[in-house]
Backbone as CSV, one residue per row, in Angstrom:
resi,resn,N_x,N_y,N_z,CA_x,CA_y,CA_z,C_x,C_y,C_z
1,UNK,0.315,4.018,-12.743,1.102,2.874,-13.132,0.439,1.600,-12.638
2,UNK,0.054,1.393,-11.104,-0.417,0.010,-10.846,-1.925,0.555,-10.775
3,UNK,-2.419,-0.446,-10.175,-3.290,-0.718,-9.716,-3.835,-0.021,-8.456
4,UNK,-4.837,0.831,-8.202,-4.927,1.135,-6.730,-6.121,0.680,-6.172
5,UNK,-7.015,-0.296,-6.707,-7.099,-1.022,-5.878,-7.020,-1.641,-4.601
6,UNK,-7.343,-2.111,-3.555,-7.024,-2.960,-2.399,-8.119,-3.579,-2.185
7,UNK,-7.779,-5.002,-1.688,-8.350,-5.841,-1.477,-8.704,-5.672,-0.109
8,UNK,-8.610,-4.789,0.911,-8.763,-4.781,2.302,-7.918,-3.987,3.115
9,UNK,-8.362,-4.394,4.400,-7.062,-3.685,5.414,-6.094,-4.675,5.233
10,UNK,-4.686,-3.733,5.890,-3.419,-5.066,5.711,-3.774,-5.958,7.869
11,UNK,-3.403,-7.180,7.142,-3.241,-8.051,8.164,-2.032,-7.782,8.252
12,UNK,-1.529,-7.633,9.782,-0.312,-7.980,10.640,-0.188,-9.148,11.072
13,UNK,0.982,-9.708,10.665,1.131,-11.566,10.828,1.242,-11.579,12.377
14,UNK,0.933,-11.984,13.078,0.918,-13.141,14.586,1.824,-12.373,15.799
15,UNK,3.346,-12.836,14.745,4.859,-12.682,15.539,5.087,-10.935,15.463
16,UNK,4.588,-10.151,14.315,4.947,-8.790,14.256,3.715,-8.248,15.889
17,UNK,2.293,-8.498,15.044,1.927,-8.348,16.557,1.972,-8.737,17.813
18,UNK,2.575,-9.545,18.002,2.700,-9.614,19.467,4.278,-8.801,19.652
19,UNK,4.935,-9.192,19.050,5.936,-8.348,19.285,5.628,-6.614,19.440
20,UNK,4.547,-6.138,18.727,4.821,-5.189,19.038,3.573,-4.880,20.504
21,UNK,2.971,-5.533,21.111,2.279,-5.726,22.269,3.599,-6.167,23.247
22,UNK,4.886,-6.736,22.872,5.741,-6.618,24.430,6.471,-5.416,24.211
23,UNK,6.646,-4.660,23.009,7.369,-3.503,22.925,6.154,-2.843,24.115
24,UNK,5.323,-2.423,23.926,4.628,-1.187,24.083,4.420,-1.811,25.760
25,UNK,3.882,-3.414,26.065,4.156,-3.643,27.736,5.450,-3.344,28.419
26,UNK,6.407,-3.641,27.738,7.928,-3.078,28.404,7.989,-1.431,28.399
27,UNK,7.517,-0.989,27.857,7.457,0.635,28.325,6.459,0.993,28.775
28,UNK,5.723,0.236,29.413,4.492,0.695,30.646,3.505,1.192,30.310
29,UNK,2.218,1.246,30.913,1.275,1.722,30.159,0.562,2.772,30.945
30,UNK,-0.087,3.813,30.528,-0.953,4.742,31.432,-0.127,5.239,32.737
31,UNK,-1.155,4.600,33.713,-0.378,5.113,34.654,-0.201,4.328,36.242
32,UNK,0.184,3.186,34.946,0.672,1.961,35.825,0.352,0.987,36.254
33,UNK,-1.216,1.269,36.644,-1.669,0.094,37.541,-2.182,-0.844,36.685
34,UNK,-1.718,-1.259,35.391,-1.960,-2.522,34.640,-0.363,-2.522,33.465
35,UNK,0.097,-3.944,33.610,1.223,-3.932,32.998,1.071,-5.348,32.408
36,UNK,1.978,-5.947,31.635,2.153,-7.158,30.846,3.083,-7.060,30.262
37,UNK,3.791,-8.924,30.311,4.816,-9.108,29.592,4.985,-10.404,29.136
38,UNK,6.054,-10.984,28.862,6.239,-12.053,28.332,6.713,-13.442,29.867
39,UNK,6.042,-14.750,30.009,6.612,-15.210,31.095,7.793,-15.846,30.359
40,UNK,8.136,-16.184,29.539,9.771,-16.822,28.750,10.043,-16.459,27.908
41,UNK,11.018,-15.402,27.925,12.065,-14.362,26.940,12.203,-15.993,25.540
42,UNK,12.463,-17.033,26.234,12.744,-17.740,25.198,11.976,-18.170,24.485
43,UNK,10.892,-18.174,24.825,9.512,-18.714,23.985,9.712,-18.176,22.495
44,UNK,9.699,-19.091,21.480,9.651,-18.203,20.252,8.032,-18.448,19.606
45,UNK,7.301,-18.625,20.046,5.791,-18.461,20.311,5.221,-17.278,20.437
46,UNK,5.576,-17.245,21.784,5.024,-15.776,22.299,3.775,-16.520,22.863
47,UNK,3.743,-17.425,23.367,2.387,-17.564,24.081,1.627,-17.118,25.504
48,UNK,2.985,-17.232,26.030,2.604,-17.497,27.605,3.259,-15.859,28.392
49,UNK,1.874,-15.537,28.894,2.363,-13.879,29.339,1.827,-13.735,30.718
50,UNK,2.149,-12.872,31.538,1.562,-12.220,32.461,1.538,-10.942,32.725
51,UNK,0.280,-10.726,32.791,-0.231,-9.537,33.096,-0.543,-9.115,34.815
52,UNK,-0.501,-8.455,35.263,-0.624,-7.410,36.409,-1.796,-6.399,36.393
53,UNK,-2.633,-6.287,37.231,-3.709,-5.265,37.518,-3.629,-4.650,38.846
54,UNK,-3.422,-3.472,39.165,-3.805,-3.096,40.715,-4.605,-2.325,40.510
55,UNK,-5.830,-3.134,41.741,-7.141,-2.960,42.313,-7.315,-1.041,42.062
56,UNK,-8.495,-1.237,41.222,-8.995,0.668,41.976,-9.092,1.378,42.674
57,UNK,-9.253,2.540,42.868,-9.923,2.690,44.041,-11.218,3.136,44.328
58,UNK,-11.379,3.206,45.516,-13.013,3.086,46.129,-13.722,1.637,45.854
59,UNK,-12.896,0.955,45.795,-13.840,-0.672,45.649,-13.077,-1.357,46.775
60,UNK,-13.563,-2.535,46.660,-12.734,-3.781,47.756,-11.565,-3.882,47.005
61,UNK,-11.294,-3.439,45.713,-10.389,-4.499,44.914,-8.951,-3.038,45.676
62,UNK,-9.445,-2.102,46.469,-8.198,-1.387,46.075,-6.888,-1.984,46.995
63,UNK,-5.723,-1.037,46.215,-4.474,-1.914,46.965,-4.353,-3.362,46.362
64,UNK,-5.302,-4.307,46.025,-4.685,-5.280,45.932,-3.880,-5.528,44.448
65,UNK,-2.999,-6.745,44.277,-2.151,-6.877,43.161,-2.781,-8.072,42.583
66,UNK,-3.117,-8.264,41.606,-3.942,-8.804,40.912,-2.690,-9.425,39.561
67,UNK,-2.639,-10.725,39.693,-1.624,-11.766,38.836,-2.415,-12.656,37.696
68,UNK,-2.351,-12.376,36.648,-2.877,-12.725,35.729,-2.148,-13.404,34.576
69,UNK,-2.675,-15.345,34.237,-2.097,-15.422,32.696,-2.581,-15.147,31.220
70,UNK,-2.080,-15.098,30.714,-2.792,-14.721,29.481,-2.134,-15.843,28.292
71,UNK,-2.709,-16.125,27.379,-2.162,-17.662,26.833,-2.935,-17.185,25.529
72,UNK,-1.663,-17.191,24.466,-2.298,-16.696,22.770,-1.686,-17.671,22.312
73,UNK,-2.714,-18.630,21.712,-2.730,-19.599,20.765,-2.242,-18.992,19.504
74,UNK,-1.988,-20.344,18.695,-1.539,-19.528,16.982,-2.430,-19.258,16.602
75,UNK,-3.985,-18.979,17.069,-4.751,-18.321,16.302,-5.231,-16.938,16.617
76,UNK,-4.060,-16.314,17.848,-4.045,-14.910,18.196,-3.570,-14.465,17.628
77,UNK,-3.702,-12.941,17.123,-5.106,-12.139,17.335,-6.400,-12.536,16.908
78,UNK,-6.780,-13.452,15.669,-7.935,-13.420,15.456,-8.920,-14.482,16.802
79,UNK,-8.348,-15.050,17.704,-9.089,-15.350,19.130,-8.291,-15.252,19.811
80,UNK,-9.548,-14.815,20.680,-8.744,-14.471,22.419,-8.119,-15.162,22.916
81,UNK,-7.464,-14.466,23.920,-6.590,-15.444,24.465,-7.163,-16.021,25.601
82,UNK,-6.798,-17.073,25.989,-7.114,-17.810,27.612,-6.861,-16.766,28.337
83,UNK,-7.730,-16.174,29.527,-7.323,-15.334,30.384,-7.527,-15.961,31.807
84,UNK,-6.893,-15.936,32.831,-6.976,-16.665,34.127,-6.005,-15.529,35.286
85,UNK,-6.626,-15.485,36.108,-6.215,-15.069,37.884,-5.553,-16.095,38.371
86,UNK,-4.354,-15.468,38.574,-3.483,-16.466,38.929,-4.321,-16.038,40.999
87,UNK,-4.293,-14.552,40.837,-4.521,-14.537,42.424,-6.130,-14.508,43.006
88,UNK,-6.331,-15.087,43.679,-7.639,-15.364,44.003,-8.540,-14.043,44.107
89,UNK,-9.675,-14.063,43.129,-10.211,-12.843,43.034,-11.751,-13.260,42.859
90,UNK,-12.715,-12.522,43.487,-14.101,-12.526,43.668,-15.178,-11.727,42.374
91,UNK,-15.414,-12.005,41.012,-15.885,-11.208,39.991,-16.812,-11.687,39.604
92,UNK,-17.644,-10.932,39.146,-18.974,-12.016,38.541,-18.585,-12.212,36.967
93,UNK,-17.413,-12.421,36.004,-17.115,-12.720,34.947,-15.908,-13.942,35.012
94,UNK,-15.608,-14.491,36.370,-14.232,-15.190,37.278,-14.906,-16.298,37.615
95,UNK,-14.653,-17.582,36.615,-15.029,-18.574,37.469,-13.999,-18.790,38.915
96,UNK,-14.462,-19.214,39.987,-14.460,-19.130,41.043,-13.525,-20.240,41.215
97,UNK,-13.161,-21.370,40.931,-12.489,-22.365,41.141,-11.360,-22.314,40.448
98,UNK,-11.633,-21.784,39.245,-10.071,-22.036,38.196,-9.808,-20.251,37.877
99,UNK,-10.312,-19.404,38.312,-10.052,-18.255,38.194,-9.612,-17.845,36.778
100,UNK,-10.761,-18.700,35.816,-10.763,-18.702,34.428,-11.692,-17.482,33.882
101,UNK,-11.375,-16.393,33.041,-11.965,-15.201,33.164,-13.329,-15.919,31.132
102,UNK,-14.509,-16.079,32.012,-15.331,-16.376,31.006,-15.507,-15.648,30.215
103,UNK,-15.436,-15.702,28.726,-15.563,-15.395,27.530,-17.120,-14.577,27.469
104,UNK,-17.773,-15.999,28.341,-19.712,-15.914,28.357,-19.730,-14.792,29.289
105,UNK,-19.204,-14.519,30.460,-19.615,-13.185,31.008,-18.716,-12.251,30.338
106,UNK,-18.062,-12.432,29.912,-16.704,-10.959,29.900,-16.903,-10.699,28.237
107,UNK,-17.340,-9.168,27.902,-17.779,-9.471,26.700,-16.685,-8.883,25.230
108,UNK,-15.871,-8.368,26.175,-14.429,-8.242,25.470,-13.638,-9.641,24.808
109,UNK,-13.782,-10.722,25.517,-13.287,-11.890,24.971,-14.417,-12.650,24.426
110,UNK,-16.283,-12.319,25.223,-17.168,-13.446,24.109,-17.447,-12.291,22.889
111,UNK,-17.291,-11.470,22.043,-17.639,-10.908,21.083,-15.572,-9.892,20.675
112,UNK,-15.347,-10.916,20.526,-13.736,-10.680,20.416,-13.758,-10.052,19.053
113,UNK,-12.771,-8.626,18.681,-12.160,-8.426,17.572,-10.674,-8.440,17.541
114,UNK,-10.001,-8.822,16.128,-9.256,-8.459,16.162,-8.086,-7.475,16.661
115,UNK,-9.050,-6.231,16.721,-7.689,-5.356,16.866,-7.719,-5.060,18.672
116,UNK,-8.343,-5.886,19.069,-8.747,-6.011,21.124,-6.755,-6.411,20.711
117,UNK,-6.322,-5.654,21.926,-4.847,-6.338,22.866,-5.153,-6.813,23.904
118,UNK,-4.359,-7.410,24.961,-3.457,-7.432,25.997,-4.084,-6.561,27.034
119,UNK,-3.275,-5.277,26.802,-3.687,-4.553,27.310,-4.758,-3.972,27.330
120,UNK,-6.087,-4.112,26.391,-6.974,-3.523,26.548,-8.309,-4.640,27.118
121,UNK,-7.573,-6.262,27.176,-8.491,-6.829,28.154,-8.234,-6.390,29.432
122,UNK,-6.559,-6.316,30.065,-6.583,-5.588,31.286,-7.130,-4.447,31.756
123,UNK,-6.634,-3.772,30.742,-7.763,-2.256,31.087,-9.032,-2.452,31.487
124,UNK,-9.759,-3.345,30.776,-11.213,-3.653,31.028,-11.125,-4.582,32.010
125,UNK,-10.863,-5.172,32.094,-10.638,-6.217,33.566,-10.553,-5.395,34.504
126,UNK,-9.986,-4.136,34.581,-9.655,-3.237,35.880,-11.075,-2.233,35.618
127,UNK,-11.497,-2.095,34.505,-12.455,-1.097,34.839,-14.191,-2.246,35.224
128,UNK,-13.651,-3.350,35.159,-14.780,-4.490,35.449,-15.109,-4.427,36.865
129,UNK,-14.016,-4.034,37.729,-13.382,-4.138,38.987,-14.646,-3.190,39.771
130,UNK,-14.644,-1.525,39.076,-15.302,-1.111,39.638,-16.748,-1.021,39.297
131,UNK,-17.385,-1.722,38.806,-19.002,-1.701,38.251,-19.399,-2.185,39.381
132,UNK,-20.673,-1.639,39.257,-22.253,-2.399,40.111,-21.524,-3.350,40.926
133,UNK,-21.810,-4.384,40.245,-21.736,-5.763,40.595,-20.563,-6.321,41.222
134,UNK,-19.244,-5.425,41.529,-17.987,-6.024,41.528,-17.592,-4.990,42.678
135,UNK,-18.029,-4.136,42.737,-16.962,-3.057,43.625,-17.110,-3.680,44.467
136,UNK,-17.863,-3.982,45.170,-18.472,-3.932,46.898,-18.405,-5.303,47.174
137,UNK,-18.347,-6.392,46.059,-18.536,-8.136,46.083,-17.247,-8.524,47.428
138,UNK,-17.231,-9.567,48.378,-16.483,-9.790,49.280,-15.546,-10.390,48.423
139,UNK,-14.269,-10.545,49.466,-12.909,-11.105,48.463,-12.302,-12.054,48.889
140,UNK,-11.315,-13.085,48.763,-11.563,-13.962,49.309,-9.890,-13.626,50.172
141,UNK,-9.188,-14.035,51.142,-8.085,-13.389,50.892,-7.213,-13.775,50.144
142,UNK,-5.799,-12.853,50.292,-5.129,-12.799,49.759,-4.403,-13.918,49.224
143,UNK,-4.520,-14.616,48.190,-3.275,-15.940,48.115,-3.443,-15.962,46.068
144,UNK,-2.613,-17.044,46.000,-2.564,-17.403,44.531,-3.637,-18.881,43.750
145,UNK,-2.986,-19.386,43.234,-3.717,-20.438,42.243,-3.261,-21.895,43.348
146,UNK,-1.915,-21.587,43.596,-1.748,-23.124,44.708,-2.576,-22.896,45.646
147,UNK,-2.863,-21.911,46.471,-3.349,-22.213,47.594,-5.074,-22.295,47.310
148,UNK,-6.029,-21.719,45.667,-6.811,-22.283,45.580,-6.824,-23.673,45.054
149,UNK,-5.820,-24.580,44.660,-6.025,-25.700,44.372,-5.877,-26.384,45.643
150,UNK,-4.820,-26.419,46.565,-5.000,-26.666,47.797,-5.898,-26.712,48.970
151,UNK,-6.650,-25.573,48.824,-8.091,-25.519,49.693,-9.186,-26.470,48.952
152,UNK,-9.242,-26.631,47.872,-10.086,-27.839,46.941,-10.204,-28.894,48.443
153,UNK,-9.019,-29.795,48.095,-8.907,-30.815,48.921,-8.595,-30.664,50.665
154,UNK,-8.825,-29.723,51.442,-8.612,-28.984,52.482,-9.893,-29.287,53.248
155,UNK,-9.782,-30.224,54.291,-11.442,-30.946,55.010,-10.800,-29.858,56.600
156,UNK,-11.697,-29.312,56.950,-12.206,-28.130,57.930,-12.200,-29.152,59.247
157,UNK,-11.686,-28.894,60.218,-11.984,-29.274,61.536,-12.473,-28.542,62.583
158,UNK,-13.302,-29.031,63.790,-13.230,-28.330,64.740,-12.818,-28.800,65.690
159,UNK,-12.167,-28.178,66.938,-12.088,-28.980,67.756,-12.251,-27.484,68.904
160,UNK,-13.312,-28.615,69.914,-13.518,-27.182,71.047,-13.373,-28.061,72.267
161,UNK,-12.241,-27.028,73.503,-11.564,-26.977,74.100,-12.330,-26.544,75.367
């Protein structure tokens, strides 16, 4: 009767996918130690999320809790999203000051496809954790994004007694 034809794969509009990326973060993923969700139920965007990573093990990163934003423009899925450490973390793909996760090192977000999630930059963010270059790297301690904007402007004293 019609046509069978197709012009392609079907595109999923914006709002269906992300919606179905907080379905599948609200019921947890694997086996736990990476999660994501929405930071404002009210957002009718869907932009602004956070994600969660805990550290591996056998690296420096283990035990720790790892706070992450994630920021999808209206042109997510077809580009990545802004990814950033909210908690101060030592990576060679992490700029160091804004705990902005580079596109140019991280090659999940510089050679981005479509059908990449959420969750599968975290996944890779956690399996980034334990490579070569990252397991063993020193860390800085424990704090968030205020207390690296705060140490910015933070002049060191000594005073000996």
């Amino acid at each position: 009767m019609g046509s069978e034809g197709s012009s392609g794969p079907v595109v999923v509009p914006r709002n269906f996918r992300l919606l179905e990326e907080l379905e599948r973060g609200e019921k947890g993923i694997g086996d736990g130690t990476v999660s994501y969700g929405m930071d404002d139920a009210d957002d009718i965007y869907m932009r602004s999320w956070t994600g969660t990573i805990i550290g591996p093990p056998n690296t420096v990163h283990e035990g720790r809790i790892y706070q992450l934003k994630l920021f999808c423009d209206t042109d997510y899925p077809d580009k990545p999203p802004t990814v950033r450490f909210q908690t101060r973390i030592n990576m060679t793909c992490v700029n160091q000051e804004t705990g902005l996760v580079e596109p140019s090192l991280f090659p999940m977000l510089g050679k981005w496809e479509r059908e990449h999630t959420m969750e599968d930059i975290l996944a890779s963010l956690k399996r980034e954790m334990s490579t070569p270059q990252n397991r063993r790297l020193y860390q800085p301690h424990e704090g968030n994004e205020d207390q690296r904007v705060e140490q910015k402007g933070l002049s060191l004293r000594c005073v000996v007694m």
